[in-house]
C-alpha positions in Angstrom: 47.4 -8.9 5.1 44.5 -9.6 7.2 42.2 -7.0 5.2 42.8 -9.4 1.8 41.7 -12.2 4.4 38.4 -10.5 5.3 37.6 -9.1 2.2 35.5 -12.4 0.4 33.4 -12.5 3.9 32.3 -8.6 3.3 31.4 -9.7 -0.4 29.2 -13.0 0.3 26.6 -10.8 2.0 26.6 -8.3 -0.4 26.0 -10.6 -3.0 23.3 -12.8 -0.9 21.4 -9.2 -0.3 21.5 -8.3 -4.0 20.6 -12.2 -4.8 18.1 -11.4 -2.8 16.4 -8.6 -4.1 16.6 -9.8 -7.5 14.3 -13.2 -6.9 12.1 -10.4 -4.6 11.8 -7.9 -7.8 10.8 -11.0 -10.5 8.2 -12.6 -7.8 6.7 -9.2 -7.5 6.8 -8.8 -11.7 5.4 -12.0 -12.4 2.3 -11.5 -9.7 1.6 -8.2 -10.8 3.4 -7.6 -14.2 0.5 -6.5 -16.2 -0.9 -4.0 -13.5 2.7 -2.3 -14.0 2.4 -2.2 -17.4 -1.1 -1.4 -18.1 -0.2 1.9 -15.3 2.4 3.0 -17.6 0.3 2.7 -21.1 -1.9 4.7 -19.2 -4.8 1.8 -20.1 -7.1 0.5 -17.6 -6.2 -3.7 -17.0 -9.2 -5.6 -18.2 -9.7 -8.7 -16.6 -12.8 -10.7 -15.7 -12.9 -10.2 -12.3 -12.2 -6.6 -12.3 -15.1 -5.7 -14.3 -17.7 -7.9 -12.3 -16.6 -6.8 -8.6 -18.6 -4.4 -6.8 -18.2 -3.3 -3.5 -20.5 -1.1 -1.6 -20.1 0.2 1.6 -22.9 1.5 4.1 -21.8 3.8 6.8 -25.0 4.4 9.6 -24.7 8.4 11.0 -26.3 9.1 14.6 -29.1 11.7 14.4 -28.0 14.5 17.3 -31.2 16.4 17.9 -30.7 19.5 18.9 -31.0 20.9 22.6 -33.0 24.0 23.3 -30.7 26.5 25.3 -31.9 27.3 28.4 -32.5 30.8 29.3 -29.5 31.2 32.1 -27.2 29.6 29.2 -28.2 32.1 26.7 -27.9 34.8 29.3 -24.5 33.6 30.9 -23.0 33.6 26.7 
């Protein structure tokens, strides 16, 4: 008898988790619905500010110049 008791409070949290997900699932459609849809058309999204952002990146290298090799170091190799 005391399992028919308990069974509404294992439901309610079920139910809040799949409440839950559902308001999750349509925030995350209605920010980037057309993305979504435009990957599976296979079309690139055109919007305004995709087409005029550019971003460039500039990586500096160090310049190793090279070490002449001693003669013992060649000789102990």
């Amino acid at each position: 008898m005391s399992a028919v008791i308990l069974a509404p409070f294992g439901t309610l949290p079920f139910l809040a988790t799949l409440w839950l997900l559902v308001v999750l699932g349509a925030k995350v459609l209605e920010e980037s619905g057309a993305k979504i849809a435009a990957a599976l058309k296979g079309a690139p999204l055109q919007s305004p500010a995709d087409t005029h952002s550019r971003v460039s990146c500039r990586v500096r290298t160090e310049i190793r110049r090279a070490t002449p090799a001693n003669v013992e170091w060649r000789a102990a190799a």
